[in-house]
C-alpha positions, 0 to 999 in steps of 0.5 A: 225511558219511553214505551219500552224502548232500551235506553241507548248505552251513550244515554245510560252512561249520561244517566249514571254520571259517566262512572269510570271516567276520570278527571283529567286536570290537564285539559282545559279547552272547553273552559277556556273556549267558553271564557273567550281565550281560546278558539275552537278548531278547525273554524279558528273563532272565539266564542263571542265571534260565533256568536255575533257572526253565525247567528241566522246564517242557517247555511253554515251552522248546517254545513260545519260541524266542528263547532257543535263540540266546542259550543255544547262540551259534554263528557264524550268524545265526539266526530270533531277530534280536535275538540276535548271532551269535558273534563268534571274541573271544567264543569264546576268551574263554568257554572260558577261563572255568571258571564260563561252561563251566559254564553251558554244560554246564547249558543243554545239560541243560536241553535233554537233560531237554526231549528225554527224555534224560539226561547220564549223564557230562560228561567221557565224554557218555554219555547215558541216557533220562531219566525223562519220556522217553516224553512227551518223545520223542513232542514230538520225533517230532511238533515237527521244529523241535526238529531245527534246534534240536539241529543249533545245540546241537551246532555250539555244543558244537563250538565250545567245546570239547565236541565229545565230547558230540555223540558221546554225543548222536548214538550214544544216538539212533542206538541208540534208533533201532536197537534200541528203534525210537524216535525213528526218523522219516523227519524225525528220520532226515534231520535226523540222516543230513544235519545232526547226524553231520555236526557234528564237525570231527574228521574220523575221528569224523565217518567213524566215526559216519557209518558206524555210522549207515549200517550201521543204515539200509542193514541188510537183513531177513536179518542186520540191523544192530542198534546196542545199547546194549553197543556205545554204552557200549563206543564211548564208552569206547573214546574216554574211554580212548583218545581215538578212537571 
């Protein structure tokens, strides 16, 4: 948790695992939508079609909204009622599939080019500006809808298995703020100070980054704190090689 703040009750359902929530084994949508069987509602598209035909087309991944629940499932409901909340079956079925992993990875770069970024490395999540930053990073400033849709993005990550790339994500911003002043409004700040650094079950990351994100809002005119890219990629190599932030 950041600065103080409560952690909101959708993100301490996250944290807590869901308790109360059973495992309904007659649901099986986002398992198959992910293995490529079943098209999502209401846009009628395979998955690998959204993928082959949506990505860079910044207009429609801005103007639909249906098809966020189906390419990052979590254990919610969300606005999209024709879309299944993730089912505890679908999770341990997906992350023993190479090929769904796969898939997942790539919904998370077509939504990383919308937003302005670039995956610079799966394995490590280290994130760079794409080269269509500037427009993209202007959508984000002006359309806060996008927020909830990043805080689904990493509960989804969290959930299989790709925890890691929610640092990647959350420091890259966090240095964009800091040192470049981009990205850096009241609505994406409280997005990113309640919901986003609170997206990790790892309890010592989750201190971690919050603290790093303290630092740069509480900074003082005298001696701020600057968060830089060299201390991004030195965060991100310190948990590629040891496993800890």
């Amino acid at each position: 948790m950041t600065m103080g703040a409560s952690v909101p009750r959708d993100v301490q359902e996250f944290l807590d695992g869901y308790p109360g929530l059973h495992d309904d084994l007659s649901q099986s949508d986002n398992l198959k939508f992910y293995s490529n069987e079943l098209k999502c509602q209401p846009d009628r598209k395979l998955i690998s079609e959204i993928h082959e035909e949506w990505f860079g087309q910044y207009s429609l991944l801005e103007a639909k909204h249906g098809y966020i629940q189906w390419l990052f499932p979590i254990r919610e409901y969300g606005l999209n009622y024709a879309a299944q909340p993730l089912q505890k079956h679908e999770i341990e079925a997906m992350k023993g599939d190479e090929t769904i992993g796969r898939r997942l990875l790539a919904s998370y770069q077509l939504m990383l080019d919308f937003f302005g970024m670039r995956l610079e490395n799966e394995s490590t999540g280290l994130i760079s500006r794409s080269t269509n930053y500037e427009a993209s990073y202007k959508n984000l400033r002006r359309s806060p809808h996008n927020n909830l849709r990043i805080s689904r993005i990493l509960k989804c990550l969290s959930e299989f298995g790709y925890e890691h790339l929610n640092y990647g994500f959350l420091l890259h911003v966090l240095n964009e703020q800091s040192e470049h002043g981009q990205l850096n409004t009241s609505f994406i700040r409280s997005s990113m100070d309640r919901w986003w650094a609170n997206c990790i079950r790892k309890d010592r990351e989750r201190v971690w980054i919050g603290g790093k994100i303290a630092s740069v809002r509480t900074q003082g005119a005298d001696e701020p704190f600057v968060f830089t890219r060299e201390m991004y990629e030195a965060a991100i190599d310190t948990w590629t090689n040891e496993g800890r932030l």
